[in-house]
ZAMARGU-4260 file (C-alpha; in steps of 0.2 Angstrom, whole numbers, plus 5000, padded with zeros to 4 digits):
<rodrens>
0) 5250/5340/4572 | 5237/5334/4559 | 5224/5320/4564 | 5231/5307/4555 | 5248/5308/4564
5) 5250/5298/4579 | 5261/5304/4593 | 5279/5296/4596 | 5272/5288/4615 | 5256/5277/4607
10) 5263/5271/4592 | 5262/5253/4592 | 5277/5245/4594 | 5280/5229/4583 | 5288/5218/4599
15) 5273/5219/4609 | 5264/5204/4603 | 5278/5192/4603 | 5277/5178/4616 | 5294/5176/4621
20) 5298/5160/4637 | 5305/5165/4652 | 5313/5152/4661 | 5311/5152/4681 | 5326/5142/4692
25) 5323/5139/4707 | 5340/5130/4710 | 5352/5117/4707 | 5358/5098/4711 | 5375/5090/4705
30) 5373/5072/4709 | 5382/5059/4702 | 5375/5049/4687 | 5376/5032/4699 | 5364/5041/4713
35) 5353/5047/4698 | 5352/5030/4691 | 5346/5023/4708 | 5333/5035/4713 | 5317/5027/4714
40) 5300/5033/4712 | 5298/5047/4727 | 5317/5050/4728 | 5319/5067/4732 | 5336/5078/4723
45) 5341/5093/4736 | 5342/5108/4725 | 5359/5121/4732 | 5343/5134/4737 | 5331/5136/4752
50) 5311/5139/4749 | 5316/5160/4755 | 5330/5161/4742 | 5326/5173/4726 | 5324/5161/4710
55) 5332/5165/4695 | 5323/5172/4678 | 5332/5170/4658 | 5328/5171/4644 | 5336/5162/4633
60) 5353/5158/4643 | 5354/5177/4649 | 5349/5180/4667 | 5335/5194/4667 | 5328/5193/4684
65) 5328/5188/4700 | 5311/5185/4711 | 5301/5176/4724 | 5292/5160/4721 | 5273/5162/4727
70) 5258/5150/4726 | 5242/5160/4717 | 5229/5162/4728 | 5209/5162/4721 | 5204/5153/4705
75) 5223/5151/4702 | 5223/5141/4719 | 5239/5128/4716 | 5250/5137/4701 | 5266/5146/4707
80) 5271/5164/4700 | 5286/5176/4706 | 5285/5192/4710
</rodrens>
């Protein structure tokens, strides 16, 4: 191999810079319109999930991933993340 070849493993690939949004569900409600209409500042909607349970990670509308919901610890103190 000549210097100015570049092995197959560490070319750069032309995806890598390309933000894509993951979306993160951590469950879902199925109220009626009615009991959405009449909730009031501080209503709570119970999701079909418990705090434990995996969330749910798409893209687009395809299901990539399943994780845990975390809160960040440190100078990230507050924001969530899965693992």
């Amino acid at each position: 191999m000549n210097d100015t070849q570049i092995p197959k493993s560490e070319k750069p690939n032309p995806f890598d810079s390309v933000p894509i949004e993951v979306t993160v569900s951590v469950g879902r409600a199925r109220p009626l319109i009615r009991d959405l209409l009449n909730m009031g500042e501080n209503a709570v909607l119970t999701l079909d999930k418990r705090i434990e349970d995996p969330v749910d990670l798409y893209v687009g509308d395809q299901l990539v991933a399943r994780g845990l919901l975390e809160e960040m610890e440190g100078d990230h103190a507050g924001q969530l993340a899965v693992r």
